[in-house]
C-alpha positions, 0 to 999 in steps of 0.5 A: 318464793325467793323473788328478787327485791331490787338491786342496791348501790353500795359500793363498800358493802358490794366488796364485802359481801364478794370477798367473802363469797371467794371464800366459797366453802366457808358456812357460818354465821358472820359477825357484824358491827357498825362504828357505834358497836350496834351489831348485826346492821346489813340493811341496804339503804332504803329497804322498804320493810318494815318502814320505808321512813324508818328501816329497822335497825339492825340485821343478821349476816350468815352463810350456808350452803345455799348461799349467803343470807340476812335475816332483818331484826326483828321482823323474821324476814330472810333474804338471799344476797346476791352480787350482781353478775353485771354491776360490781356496786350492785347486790341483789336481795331475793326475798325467802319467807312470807313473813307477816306478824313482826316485832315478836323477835329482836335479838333473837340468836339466829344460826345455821346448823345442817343447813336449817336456820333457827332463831331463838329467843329474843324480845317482843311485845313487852315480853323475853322469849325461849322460843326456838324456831326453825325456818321451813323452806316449804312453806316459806315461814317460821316453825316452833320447835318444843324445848324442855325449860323455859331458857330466856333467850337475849343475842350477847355476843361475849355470853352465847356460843354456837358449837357446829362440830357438837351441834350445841348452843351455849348461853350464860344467864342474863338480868333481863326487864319486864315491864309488865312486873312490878318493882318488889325492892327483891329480884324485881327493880323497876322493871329489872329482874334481877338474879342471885345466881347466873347458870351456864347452860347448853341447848342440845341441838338434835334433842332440843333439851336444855342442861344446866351445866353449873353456876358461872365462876366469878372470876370468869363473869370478871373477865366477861364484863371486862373484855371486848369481843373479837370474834368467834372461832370453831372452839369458843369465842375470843375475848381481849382484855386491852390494857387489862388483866395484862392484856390477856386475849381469852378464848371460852372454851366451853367443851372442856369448860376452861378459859383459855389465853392466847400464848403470844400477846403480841398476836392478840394486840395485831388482832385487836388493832385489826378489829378496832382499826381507825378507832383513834381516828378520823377513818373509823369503819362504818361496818366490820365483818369477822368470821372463821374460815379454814384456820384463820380469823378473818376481819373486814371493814367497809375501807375496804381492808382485810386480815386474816389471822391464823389460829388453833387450838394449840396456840392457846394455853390454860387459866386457872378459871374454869367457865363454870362450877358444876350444881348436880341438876340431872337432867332426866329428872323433871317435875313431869317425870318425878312422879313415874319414878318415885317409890310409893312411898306414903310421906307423911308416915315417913316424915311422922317415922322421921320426927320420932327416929330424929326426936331419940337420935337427938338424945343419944348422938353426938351433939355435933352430928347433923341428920342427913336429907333423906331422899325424898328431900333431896328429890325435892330440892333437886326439882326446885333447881331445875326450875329457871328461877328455883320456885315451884308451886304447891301442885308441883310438890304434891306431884312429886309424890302422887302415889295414886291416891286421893288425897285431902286439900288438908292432908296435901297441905300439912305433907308440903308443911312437913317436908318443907320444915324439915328440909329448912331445919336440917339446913339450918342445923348443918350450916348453922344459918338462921335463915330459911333455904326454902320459903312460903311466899303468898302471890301478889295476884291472889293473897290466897295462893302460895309459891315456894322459892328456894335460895339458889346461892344456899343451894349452892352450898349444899348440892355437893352434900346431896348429890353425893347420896 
């Protein structure tokens, strides 16, 4: 496809783009804000897609080997950038793909691994997304590529990494909106879903799997929500504190799952006045670029001025914080392949074997001695995490334990009853809380029907115990 859109007179986005094309063995992906820190703008003006009127807002800046591209929010349209060979204020745009169906994507992440743009995730249509997508050259269009969890999918700068040398994607959980769910005064609240607890995960590139890796630490989601994004290196992303947590200068460091901080902070300070340079100001940029090439950080603005910055691993030290804290979760068990691995084992005899062994043991143990969850509970519970929001329906559980044989609506009904029971009362009795770990909850959209949803944050307080059996 690949034909030429038109030329475009942009005078300061003209010696952006040839700066970074001398950096001609640079790949990556280029950061890209305006004066209002809306990222990702590289539309030129006019752009008659997808509205001559009203161009959409915002775009994605990256380069491969083939070249440098933006590919447009929001519309799943790539375009090569070329600067003219005649006319050093002109950039040409040849347009990629045949895209036709838009507005499924908006801030959707978009990287380069292996020289195949991927998309993933983003919003649409009344709806998040986990979608990953690839872009097929061959046939000029988007392809969807099968994940194994339903990971909702938003671009944040400060909580998504993409690590090349690992060919891993990072993501810490976000509180997203639905408008399409009513307010509940629980997880749901005016549209907003709230979360009790935020997981830190990893998109395995090559098996597109996902893994939870743990639960966010919560001095680190402190740091995050009390920093500014400076920019991305091969390591990690770089985070400024400013004038708080004494002007620390971050760096998530996710393969050894540790914060580290910047050992010369007059370092961070010249980096961060590079980034936000004429903020105070009546010069403030309206575009800065940042990206990571060789062992510099390097940051340009549309006054046409550029920094580059050298760093390595090495001029970083360690913080006490880890990224996250481990919540066992294995990642071959699934409710899918749950039922291939478990014994044959009939769980109501089991569980009536149980009520009469925990029924003497009651009598003649030590009053302080709590009985443990057996294995069947703890394949349970450990299904119910692998679940992005810990609920499961009744099929699900029934699954667990299909042993190949025809059960009744009732026997089904009374073995779930059982096994949940038991699970919430040895909780209760091991913590000394009153409160359920897992409870029955009706569907609002058939009274007849029931979820079961498991608390992530008492979970947490036991996953250590279980993970140890």
């Amino acid at each position: 496809m690949a034909t030429l859109l038109y030329g475009q007179d942009e005078p300061y986005k003209n010696w952006m783009i040839r700066e970074i094309t001398k950096d001609s063995a640079f790949i990556g992906n280029i950061y890209s804000e305006t004066k209002y820190g809306i990222t990702r703008f590289y539309w030129p003006n006019d752009m008659p897609i997808p509205s001559q009127d009203n161009p959409s807002d915002g775009d994605h800046l990256f380069k491969s080997s083939l070249g440098i591209f933006t590919a447009l929010e929001g519309t799943g349209r790539i375009y090569r950038i070329e600067p003219d060979a005649k006319d050093k204020n002109k950039l040409n745009y040849f347009r990629q793909d045949s895209t036709i169906i838009l507005g499924y994507n908006f801030g959707a992440n978009i990287f380069f691994d292996q020289d195949t743009l991927y998309s993933l995730g983003g919003y649409g249509i009344w709806n998040f997304s986990y979608h990953l997508r690839y872009f097929r050259q061959s046939s000029y269009g988007w392809e969807i590529l099968p994940v194994n969890k339903p990971i909702i999918q938003l671009y944040i700068p400060n909580k998504t990494f993409y690590d090349k040398s690992t060919r891993s994607f990072y993501h810490i959980d976000f509180e997203f909106f639905s408008e399409g769910l009513k307010a509940n005064n629980k997880r749901i609240q005016a549209g907003r879903v709230k979360l009790d607890t935020i997981f830190v995960r990893r998109l395995d590139i090559s098996t597109k799997n996902w893994e939870t890796l743990g639960i966010i630490n919560p001095e680190t989601q402190q740091i995050m929500e009390m920093t500014y994004f400076m920019g991305a290196t091969p390591w990690g992303n770089l985070l400024s504190a400013g004038d708080r947590f004494d002007n620390g200068f971050y760096l998530v460091h996710y393969s050894s799952n540790r914060i580290l901080q910047l050992k010369d902070k007059k370092l961070g300070g010249l980096i961060r006045d590079a980034r936000l340079a004429g903020l105070h100001g009546n010069n403030f940029p309206e575009r800065r670029l940042v990206y990571f090439f060789n062992d510099s950080l390097k940051i340009l603005n549309s006054n046409k001025q550029k920094f580059a910055f050298k760093l390595s691993l090495e001029d970083f030290e360690e913080t006490p914080h880890t990224i996250w804290n481990p919540v066992p979760e294995p990642s071959i068990f699934s409710l899918n392949t749950a039922k291939k691995i478990l014994p044959g084992i009939g769980l109501i005899g089991l569980m009536v074997g149980l009520g009469f062994f925990y029924a003497s043991r009651r009598i003649i143990a030590e009053p302080e001695k709590n009985e443990d969850f057996d294995k069947h509970e703890i394949k349970s519970l450990q299904a119910i995490a692998l679940t992005q929001d810990f609920t499961v329906k009744p099929d699900d559980i029934d699954q667990l334990f299909d042993e190949g044989v025809s059960r009744s609506t009732e026997a089904l009904k009374k073995r779930r009853s059982m096994l949940i029971r038991s699970i919430n009362k040895k909780y209760s009795e091991q913590f000394d809380d009153e409160d359920d770990l897992i409870r029955t909850e009706r569907l609002e959209s058939d009274r007849r029907m029931v979820q079961y949803v498991m608390d992530a944050k008492k979970y947490a307080r036991i996953s250590k115990i279980i993970q140890d059996k």
